[in-house]
Structures are given as C-alpha cells and as structure tokens.
DOTOR-942653 format. One record per residue: residue number from 0; residue in three letters; z, y, x of N, C-alpha, C in turn. Coordinates in steps of 0.02 Angstrom, whole numbers, plus 32768, in hexadecimal, padded with zeros to 4 digits. Atoms other than C-alpha are relative to their C-alpha. Example, Ala and Ser with C-alpha at 12.3 -4.5 7.8 and 13.67 -1.06 7.14 Angstrom:
<atoms>
<0; "ALA"; <8000; 7FC5; 802D>; <8186; 7F1F; 8267>; <8000; 803C; 802D>>
<1; "SER"; <7FFD; 7FC5; 7FD6>; <8165; 7FCB; 82AC>; <8025; 8037; 7FD9>>
</atoms>
This chain:
<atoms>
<0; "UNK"; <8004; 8039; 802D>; <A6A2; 17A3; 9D67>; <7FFB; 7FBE; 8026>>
<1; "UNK"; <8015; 8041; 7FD7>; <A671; 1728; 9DE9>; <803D; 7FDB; 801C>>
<2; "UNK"; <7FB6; 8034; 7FE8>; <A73E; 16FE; 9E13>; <8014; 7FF6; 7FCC>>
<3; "UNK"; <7FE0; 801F; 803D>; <A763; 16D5; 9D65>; <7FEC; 7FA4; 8005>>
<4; "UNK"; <7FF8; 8065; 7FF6>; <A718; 160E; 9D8A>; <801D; 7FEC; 8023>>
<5; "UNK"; <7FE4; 8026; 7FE8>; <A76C; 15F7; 9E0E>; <8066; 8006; 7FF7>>
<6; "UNK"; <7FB0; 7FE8; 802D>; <A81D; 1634; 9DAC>; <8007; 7FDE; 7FCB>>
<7; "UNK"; <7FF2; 802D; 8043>; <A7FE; 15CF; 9D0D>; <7FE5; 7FBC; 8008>>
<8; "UNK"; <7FFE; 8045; 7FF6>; <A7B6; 1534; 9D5C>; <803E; 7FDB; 8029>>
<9; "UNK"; <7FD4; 8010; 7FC5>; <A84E; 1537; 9DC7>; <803D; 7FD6; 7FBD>>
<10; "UNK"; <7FE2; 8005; 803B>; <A8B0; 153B; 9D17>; <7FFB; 7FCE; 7FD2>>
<11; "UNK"; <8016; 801B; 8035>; <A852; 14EA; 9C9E>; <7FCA; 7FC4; 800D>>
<12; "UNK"; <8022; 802B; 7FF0>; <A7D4; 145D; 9C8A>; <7FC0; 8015; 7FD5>>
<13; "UNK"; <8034; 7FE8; 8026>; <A74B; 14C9; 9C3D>; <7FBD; 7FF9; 8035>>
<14; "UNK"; <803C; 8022; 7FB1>; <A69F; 147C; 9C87>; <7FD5; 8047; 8005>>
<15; "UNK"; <8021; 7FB3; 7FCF>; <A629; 14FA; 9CE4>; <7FD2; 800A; 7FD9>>
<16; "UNK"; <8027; 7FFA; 8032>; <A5AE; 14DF; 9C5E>; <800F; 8047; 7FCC>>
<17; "UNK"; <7FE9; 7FC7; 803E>; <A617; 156E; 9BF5>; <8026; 802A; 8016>>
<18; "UNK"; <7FF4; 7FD1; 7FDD>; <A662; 15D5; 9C82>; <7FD2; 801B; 8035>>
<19; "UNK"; <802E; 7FD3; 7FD9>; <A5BA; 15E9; 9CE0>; <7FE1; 803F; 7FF2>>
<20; "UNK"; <8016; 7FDC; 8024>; <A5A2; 1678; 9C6A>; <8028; 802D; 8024>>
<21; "UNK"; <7FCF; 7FC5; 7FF0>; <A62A; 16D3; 9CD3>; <7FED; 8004; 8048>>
<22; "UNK"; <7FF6; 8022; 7FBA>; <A5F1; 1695; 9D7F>; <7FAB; 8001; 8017>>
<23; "UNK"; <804E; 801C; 7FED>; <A529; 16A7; 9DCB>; <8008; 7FB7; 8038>>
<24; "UNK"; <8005; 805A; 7FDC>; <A557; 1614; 9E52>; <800A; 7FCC; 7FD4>>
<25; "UNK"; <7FF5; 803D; 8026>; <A5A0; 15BB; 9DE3>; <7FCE; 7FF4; 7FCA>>
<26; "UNK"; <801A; 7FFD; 801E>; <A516; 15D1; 9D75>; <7FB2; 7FDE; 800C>>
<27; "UNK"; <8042; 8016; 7FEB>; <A48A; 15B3; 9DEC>; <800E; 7FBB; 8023>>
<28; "UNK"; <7FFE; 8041; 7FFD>; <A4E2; 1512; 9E12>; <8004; 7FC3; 7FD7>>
<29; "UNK"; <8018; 8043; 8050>; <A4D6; 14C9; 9D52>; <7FB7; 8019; 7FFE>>
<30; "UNK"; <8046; 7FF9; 8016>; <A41A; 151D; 9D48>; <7FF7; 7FD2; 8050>>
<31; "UNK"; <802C; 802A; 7FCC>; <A3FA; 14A2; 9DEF>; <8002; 7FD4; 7FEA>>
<32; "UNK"; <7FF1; 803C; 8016>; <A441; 1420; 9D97>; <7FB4; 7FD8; 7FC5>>
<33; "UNK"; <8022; 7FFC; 8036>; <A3D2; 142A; 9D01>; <7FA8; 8009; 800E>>
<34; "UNK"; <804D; 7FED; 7FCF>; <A32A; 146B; 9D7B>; <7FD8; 7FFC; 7FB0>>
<35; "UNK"; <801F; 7FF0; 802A>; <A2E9; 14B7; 9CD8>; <7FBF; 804D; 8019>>
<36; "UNK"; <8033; 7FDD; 7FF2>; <A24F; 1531; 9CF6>; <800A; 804E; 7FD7>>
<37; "UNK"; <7FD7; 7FA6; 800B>; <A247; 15FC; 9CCE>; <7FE4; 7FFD; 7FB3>>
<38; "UNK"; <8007; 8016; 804B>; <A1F8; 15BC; 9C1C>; <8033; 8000; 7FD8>>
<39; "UNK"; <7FBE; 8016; 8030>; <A284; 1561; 9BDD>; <8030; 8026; 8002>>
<40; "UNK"; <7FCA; 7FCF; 7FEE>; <A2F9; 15E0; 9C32>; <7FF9; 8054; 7FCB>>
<41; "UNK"; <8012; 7FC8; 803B>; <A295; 1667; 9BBC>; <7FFF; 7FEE; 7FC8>>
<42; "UNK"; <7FEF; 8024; 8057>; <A2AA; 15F8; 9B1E>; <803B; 8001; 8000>>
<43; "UNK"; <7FAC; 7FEE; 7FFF>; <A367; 15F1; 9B53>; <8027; 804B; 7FF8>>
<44; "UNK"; <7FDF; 7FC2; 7FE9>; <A37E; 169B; 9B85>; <7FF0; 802C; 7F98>>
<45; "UNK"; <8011; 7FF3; 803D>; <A32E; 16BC; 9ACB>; <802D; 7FFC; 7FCA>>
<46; "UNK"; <7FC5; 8027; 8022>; <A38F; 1648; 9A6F>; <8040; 8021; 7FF6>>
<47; "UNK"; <7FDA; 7FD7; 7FFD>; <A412; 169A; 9ABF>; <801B; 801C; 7FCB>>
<48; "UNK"; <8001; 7FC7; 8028>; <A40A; 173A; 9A83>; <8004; 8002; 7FB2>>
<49; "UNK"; <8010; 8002; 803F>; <A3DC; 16FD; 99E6>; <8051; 7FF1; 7FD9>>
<50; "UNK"; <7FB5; 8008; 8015>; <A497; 16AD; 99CE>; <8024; 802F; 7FFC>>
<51; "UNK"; <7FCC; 7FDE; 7FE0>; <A4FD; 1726; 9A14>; <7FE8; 8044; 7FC7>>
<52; "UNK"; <8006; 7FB5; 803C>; <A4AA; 17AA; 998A>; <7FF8; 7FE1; 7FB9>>
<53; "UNK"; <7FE8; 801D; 8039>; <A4C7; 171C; 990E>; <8058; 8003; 7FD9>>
<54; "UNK"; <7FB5; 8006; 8001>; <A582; 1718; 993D>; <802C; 8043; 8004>>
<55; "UNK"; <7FF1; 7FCB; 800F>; <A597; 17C7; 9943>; <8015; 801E; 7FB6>>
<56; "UNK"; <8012; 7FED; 8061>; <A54A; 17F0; 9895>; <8031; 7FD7; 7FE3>>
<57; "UNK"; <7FD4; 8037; 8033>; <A5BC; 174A; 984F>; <8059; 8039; 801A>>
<58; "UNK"; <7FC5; 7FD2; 7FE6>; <A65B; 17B5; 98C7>; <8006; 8036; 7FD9>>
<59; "UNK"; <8007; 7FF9; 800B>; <A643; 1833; 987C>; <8008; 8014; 7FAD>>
<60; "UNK"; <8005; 7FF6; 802D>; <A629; 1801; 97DD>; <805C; 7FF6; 7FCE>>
<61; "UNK"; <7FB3; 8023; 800F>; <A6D3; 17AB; 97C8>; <8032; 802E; 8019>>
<62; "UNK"; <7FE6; 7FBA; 8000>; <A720; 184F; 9814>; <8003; 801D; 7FB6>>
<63; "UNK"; <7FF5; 7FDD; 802F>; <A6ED; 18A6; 978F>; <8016; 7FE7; 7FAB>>
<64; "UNK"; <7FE7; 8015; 8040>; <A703; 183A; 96F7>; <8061; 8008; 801D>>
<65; "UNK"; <7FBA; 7FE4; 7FFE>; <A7C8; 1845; 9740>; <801C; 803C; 7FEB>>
<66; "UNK"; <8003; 7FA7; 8000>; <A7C2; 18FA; 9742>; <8004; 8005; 7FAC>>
<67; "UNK"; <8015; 7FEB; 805F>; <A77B; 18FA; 967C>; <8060; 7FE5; 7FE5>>
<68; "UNK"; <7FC2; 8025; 8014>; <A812; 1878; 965B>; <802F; 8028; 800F>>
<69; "UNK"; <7FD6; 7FDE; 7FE2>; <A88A; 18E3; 96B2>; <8020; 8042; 7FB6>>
<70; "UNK"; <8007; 7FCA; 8019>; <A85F; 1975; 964D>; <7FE5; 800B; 7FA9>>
<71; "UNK"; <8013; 800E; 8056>; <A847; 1933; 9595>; <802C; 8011; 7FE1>>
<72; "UNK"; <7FCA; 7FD3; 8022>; <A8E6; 196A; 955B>; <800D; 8052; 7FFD>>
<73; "UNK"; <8012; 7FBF; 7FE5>; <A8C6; 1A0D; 9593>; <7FCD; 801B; 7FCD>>
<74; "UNK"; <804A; 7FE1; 8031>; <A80D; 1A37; 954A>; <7FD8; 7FCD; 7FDA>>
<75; "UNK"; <803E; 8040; 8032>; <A7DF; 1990; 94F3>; <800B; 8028; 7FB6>>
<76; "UNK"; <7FF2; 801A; 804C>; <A7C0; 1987; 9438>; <802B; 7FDE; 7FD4>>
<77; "UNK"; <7FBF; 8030; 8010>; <A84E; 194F; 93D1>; <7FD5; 7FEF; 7FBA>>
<78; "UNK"; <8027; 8014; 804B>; <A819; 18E4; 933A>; <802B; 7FC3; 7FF3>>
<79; "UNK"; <7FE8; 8015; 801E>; <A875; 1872; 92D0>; <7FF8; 7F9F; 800C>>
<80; "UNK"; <800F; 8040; 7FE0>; <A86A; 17B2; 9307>; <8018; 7FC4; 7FD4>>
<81; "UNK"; <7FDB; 8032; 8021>; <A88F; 170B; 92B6>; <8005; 7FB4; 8022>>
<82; "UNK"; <7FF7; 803E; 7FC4>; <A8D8; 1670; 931C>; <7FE7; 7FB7; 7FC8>>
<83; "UNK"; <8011; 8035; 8007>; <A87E; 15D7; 9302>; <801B; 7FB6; 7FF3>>
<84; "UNK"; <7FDC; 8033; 7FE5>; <A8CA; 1557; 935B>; <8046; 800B; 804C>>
<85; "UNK"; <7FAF; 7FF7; 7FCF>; <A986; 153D; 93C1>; <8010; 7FCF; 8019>>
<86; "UNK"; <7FE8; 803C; 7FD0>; <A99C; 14BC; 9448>; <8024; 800F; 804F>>
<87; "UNK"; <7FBE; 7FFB; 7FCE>; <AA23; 14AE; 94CF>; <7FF6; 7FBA; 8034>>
<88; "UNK"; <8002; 8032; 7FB0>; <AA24; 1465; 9587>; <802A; 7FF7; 8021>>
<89; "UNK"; <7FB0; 7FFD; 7FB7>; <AAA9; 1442; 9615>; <7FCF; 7FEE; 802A>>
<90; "UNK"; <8001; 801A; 7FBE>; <AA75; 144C; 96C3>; <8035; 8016; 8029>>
<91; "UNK"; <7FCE; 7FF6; 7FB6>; <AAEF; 1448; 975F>; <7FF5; 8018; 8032>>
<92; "UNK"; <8013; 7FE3; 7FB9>; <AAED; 14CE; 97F4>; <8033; 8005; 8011>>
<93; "UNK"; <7FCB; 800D; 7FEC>; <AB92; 14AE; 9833>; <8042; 8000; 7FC3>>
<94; "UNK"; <7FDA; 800A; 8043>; <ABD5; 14C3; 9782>; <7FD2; 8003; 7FC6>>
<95; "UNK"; <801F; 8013; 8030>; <AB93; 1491; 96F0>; <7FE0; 8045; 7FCC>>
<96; "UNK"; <800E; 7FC5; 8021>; <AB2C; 1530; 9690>; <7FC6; 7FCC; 7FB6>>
<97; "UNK"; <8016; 800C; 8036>; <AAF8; 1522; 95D7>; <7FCC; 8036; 7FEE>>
<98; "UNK"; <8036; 7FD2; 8001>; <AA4A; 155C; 95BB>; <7FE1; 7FED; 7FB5>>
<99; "UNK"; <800C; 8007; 8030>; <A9FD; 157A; 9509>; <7FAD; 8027; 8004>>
<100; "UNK"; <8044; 7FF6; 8010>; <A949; 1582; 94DF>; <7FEB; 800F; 7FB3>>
<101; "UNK"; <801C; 7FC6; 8033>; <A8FF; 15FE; 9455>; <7FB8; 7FF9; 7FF9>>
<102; "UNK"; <804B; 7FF8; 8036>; <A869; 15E3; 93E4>; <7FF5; 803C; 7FF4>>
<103; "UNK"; <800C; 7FE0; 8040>; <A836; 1676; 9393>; <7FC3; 8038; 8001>>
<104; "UNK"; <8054; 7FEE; 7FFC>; <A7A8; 16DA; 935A>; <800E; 8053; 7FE3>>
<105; "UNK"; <7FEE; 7FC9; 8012>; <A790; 1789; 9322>; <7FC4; 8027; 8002>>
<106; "UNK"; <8035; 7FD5; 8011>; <A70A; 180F; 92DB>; <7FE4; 8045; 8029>>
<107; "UNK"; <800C; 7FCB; 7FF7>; <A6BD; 1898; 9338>; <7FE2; 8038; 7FD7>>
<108; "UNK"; <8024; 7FD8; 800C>; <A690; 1943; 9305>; <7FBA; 800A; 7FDD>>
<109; "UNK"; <8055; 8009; 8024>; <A5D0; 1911; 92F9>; <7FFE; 7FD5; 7FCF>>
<110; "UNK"; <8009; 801C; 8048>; <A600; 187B; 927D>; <7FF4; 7FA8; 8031>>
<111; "UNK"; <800F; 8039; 7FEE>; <A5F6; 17FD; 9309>; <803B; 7FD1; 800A>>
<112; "UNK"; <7FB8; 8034; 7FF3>; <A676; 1757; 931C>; <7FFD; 7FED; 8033>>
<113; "UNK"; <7FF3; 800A; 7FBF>; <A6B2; 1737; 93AB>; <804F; 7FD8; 800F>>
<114; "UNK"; <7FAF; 8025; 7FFE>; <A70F; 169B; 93D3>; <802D; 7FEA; 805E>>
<115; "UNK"; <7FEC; 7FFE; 7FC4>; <A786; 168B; 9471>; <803D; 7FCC; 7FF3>>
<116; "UNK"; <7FB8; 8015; 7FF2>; <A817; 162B; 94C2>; <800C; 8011; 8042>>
<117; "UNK"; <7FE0; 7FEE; 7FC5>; <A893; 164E; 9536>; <8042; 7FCA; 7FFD>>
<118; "UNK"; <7FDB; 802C; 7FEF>; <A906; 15ED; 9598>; <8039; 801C; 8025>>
<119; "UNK"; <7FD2; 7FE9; 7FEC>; <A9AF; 163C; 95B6>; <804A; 7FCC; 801E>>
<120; "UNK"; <7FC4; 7FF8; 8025>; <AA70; 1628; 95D2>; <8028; 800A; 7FCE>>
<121; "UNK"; <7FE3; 7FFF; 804E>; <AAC5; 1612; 9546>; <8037; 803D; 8002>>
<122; "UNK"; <7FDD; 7FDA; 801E>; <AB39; 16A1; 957B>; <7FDA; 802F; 8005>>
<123; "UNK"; <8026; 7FCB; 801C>; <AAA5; 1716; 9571>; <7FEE; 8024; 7FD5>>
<124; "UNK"; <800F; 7FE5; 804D>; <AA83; 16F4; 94CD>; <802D; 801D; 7FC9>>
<125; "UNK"; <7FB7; 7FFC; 8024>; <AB36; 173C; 9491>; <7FF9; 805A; 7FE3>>
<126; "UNK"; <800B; 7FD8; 8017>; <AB16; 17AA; 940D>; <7FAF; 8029; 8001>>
<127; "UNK"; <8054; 7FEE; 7FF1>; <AA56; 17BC; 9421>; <8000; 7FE0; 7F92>>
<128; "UNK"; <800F; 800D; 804D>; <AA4A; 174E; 9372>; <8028; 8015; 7FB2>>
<129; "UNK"; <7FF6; 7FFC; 8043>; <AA65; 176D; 92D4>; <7FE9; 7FC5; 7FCB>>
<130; "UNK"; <8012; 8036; 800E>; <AA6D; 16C0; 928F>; <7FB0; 7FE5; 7FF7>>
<131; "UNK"; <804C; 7FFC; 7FC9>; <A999; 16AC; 9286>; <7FD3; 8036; 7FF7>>
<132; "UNK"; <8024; 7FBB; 7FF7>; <A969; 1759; 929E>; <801E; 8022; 803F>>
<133; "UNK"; <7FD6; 7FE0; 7FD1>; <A974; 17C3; 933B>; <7FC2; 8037; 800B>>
<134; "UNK"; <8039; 7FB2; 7FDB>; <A905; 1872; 9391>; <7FED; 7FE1; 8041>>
<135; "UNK"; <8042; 800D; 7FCB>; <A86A; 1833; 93F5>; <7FEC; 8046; 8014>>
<136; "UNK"; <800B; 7FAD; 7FDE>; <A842; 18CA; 947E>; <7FC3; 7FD1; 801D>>
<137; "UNK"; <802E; 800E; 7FF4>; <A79C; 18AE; 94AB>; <7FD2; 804A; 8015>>
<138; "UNK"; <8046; 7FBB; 7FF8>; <A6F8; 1927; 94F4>; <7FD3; 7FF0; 7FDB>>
<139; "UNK"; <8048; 7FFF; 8015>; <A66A; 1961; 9496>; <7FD8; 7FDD; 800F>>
<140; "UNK"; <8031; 8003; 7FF7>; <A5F0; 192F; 94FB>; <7FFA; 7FB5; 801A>>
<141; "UNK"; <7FEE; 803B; 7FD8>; <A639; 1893; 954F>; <803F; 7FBE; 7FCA>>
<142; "UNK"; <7FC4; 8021; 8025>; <A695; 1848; 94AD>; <802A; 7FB1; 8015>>
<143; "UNK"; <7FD3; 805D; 7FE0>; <A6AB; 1783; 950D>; <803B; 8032; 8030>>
<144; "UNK"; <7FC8; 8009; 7FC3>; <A719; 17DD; 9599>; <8047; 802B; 7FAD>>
<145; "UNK"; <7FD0; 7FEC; 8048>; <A7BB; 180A; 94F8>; <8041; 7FD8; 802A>>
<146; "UNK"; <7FC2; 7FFD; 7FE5>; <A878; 17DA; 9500>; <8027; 800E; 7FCA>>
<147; "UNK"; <7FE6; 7FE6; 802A>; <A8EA; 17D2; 947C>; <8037; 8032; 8028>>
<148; "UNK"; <7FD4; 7FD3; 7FE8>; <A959; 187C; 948B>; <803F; 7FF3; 801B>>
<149; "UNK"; <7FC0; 801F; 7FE1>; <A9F2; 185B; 950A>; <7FF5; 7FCC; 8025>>
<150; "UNK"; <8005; 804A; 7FCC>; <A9AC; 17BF; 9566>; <7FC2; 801C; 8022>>
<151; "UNK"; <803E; 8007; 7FD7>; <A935; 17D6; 95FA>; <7FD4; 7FB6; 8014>>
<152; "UNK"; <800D; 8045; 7FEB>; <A8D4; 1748; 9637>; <800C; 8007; 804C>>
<153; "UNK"; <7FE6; 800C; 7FB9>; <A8E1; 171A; 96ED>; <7FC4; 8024; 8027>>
<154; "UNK"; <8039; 8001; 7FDD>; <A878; 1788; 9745>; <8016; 8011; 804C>>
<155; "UNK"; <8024; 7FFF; 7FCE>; <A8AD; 1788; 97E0>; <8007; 7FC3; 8037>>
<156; "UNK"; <802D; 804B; 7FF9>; <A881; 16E9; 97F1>; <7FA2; 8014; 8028>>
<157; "UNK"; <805A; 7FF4; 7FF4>; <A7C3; 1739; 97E4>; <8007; 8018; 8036>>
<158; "UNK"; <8012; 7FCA; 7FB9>; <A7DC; 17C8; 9873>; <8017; 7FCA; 802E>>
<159; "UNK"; <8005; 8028; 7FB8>; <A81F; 1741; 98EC>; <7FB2; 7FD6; 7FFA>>
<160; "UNK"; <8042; 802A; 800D>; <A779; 16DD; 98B2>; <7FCF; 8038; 8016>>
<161; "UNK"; <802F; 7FDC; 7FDA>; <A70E; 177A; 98CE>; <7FFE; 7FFF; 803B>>
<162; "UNK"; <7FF3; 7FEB; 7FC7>; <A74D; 17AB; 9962>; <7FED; 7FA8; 803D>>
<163; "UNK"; <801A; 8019; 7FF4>; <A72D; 16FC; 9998>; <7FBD; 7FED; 800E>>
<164; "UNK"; <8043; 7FED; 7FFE>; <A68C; 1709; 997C>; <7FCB; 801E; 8012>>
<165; "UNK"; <8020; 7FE6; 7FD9>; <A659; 1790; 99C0>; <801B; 8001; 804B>>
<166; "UNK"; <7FDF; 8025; 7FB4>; <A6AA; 175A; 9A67>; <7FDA; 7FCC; 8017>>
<167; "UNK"; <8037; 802A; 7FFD>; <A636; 16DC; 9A4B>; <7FCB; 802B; 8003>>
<168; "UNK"; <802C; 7FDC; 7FFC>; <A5BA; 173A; 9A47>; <7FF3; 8024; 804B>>
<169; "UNK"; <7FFA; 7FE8; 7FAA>; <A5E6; 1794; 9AE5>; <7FF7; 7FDA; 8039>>
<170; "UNK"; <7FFF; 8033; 7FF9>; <A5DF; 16EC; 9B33>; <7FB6; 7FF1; 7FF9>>
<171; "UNK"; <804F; 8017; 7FFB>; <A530; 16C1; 9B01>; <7FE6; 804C; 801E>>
<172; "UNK"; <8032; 7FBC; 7FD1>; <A4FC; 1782; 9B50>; <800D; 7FE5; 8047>>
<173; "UNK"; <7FED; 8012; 7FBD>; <A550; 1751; 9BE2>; <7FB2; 7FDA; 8019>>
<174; "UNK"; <8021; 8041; 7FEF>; <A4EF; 16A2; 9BF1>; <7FC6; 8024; 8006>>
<175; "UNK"; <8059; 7FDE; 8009>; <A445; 16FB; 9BC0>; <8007; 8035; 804A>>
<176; "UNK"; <8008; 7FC4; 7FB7>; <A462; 1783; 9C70>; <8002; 7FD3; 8022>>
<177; "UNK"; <8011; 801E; 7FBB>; <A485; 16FB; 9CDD>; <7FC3; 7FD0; 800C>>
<178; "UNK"; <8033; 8025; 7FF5>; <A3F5; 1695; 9C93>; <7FD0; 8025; 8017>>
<179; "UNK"; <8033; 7FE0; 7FF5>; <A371; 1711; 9CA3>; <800A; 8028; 804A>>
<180; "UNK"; <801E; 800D; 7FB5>; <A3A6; 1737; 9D63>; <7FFB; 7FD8; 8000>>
<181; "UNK"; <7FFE; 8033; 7FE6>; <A3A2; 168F; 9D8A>; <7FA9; 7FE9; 7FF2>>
<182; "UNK"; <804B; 8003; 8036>; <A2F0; 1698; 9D23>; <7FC4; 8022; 802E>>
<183; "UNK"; <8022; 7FCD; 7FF2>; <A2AE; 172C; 9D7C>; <8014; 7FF3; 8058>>
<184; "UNK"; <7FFD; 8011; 7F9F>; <A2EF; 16CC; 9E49>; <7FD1; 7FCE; 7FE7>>
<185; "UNK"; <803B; 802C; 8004>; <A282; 1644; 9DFB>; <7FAA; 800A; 8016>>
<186; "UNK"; <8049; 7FE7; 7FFE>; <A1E4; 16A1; 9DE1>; <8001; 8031; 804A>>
<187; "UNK"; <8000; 7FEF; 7F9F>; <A213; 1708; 9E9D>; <7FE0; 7FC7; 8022>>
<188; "UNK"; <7FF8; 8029; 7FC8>; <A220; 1657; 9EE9>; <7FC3; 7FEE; 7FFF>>
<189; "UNK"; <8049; 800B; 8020>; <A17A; 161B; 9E97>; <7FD2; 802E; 8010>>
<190; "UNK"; <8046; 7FC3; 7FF6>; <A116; 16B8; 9EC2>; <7FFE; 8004; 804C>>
<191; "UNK"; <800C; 7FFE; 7FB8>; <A149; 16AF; 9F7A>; <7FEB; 7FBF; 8013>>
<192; "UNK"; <8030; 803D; 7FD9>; <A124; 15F3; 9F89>; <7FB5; 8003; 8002>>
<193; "UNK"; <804C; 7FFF; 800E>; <A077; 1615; 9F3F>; <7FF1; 8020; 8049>>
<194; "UNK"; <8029; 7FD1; 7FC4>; <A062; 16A8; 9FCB>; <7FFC; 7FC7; 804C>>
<195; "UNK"; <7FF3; 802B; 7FB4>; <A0A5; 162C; A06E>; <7FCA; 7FE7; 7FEC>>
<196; "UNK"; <8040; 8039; 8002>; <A018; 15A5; A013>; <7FD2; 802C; 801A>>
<197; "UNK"; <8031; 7FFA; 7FDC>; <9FAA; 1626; A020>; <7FD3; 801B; 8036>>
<198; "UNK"; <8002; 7FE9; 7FB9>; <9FBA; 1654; A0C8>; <7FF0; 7FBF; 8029>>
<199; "UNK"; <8014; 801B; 7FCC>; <9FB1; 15B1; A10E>; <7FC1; 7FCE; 7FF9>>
<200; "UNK"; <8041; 800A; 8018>; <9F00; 1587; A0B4>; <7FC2; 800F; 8033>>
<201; "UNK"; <8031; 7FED; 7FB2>; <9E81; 157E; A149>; <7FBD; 8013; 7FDE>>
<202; "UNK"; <802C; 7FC0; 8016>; <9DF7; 1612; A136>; <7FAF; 7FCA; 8008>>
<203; "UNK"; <802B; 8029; 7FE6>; <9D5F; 15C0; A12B>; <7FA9; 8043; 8000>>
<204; "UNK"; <8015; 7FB5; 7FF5>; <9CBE; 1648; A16F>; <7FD3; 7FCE; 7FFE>>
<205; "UNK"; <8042; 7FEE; 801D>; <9C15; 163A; A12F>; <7FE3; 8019; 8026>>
<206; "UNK"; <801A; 7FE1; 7FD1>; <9B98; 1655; A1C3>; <7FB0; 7FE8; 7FD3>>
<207; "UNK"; <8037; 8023; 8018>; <9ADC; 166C; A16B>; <7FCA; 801F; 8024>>
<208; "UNK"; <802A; 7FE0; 7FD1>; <9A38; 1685; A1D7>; <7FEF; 8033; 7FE0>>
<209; "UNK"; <8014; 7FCF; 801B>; <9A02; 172B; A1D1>; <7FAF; 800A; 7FD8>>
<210; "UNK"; <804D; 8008; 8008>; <9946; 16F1; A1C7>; <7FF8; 7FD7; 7FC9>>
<211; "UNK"; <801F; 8009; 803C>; <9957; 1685; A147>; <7FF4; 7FC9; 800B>>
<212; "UNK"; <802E; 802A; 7FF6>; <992B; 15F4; A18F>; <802A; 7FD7; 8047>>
<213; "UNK"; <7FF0; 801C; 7FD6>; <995C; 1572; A222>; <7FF2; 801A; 8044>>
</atoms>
C-alpha cells in the first residue's frame, strides 16, 4: 500500500491529507504537521471508526433498497393506483431526452395511502397508463420503496452510491490503522524519554548517625 502515494501523487493533485490513509510516511509527515498528542489521536482514531460504520450501514443500505427495486416486479404486491398529477421536462445529454414526472397514490392491503412520484423517460412510460389509472407493485412491509408496473426507478444510480460509500468507509479504516500506530510510537517515544529523564536524575543518599546524635 505504501507505493500507491507515490503513483497517484505523480498523477493526480490529491493532497496527502486524503492519501496518507494509504501511506504510514506519508502519514507520519501530516501527523508532524499537526503535532497533535495520543489524546486527540484517540478521539480521531474513534471518530474514525465511528464514520466508516456510519458509511457502511448508509452503503449498504442503498445496496439493498436497489436490490428491493430490482425485484418488485417479480414478488412485489400489485394493487390498483390512481395518477394524480402529469408534468413533462427536457434536459440535454448530447441529445435532447423527454422526461415525465408521475403523481400518484395508491391503497395498500392494510388500508393504508400511500402517495409517491417518480421521475421517468417518457419512453418508459409507453403503455404503463391507462389514461389515470395504472398497477402500483409495491412490498408489504416497505410500502414507500413501490413502482408503477413496467417502469423501474433508477437504481443503479443507488449501488454506485453504496458502493461509494462503503469505499468510504474503507478509507476511514484505513486512516484509523495508521492513526493508532502513529498513536501507539507516540506513547513508545514518551515512555522512553521519561526513562533517559530518569536516569539522568542525580541519586541523592541519606547518611543518618547511628547514635542518634552529633
């Protein structure tokens, strides 16, 4: 791991602040910079950890809502839907795509309403409606993640976003190993200066008459 900084600083202009996570020199030359103590280095190294199992769990989580989406046509709930509202966009990615946005709401099973929009291609929606009625596929248990039948939403949009994330994540573990050596040469360097001090502390000897007296 330690020749990846000097391969992507060669490349790139990514500061050492966010590739010392790949690098202990390079790491113990932003912790000199900073001459933070094995305290703050254990509130960091904390912190850390604490992200990186924030960004996981969020990785993760956006994985799997894809996954559900993926697989709603498959084992969702089909139930009867009614479109709300119908508005139309143009944006330009080297040619002009016509995107249509969907109101609509629809009843579950238990009796609950549940209102959604989605933001498609307009040639997605070809043959999904039935002027304003169409089949909402939705889960039991998870009725916001739904989809009218025939249109997905964009999920993998999400899995590149997970997968980001927990990459991130990997990234703050990193940082947290090289902080806590760099934590643990601190408290070395500190325990041997103490010993040199107290070696060169001059002995001082206590001579008392045996009698007691002058």
């Amino acid at each position: 791991m330690n020749g990846i900084y000097p391969f992507l600083s060669k490349w790139t202009r990514i500061d050492s602040a966010i590739l010392c996570a790949y690098s202990q020199p390079v790491f113990e030359r932003v912790a000199r910079k900073y001459d933070f103590g094995p305290k703050v280095w254990m509130l960091q190294s904390i912190g850390g950890m604490l992200i990186a199992l924030l960004m996981w769990v969020g990785g993760i989580a956006f994985v799997t809502v894809s996954v559900k989406q993926s697989l709603l046509d498959a084992y969702g709930t089909s139930t009867p839907g009614v479109v709300k509202n119908v508005s139309f966009r143009t944006e330009s990615y080297g040619h002009k795509t016509k995107w249509q946005t969907l109101d609509y709401e629809f009843t579950t099973g238990q009796g609950a309403t549940i209102e959604a929009r989605l933001d498609r291609p307009v040639r997605e929606w070809s043959g999904v409606l039935d002027h304003h009625h169409l089949v909402v596929v939705y889960w039991d248990r998870f009725p916001e993640l739904n989809a009218p039948r025939g249109v997905h939403r964009g999920g993998g949009a999400l899995v590149l976003l997970g997968v980001l994330f927990m990459l991130g994540g990997v990234h703050f573990l990193c940082f947290v190993r090289r902080g806590l050596r760099w934590r643990r040469s601190l408290l070395a360097a500190s325990a041997s200066a103490g010993q040199n001090q107290s070696r060169q502390l001059p002995h001082v000897v206590k001579n008392y008459d045996r009698a007691g007296g002058a």
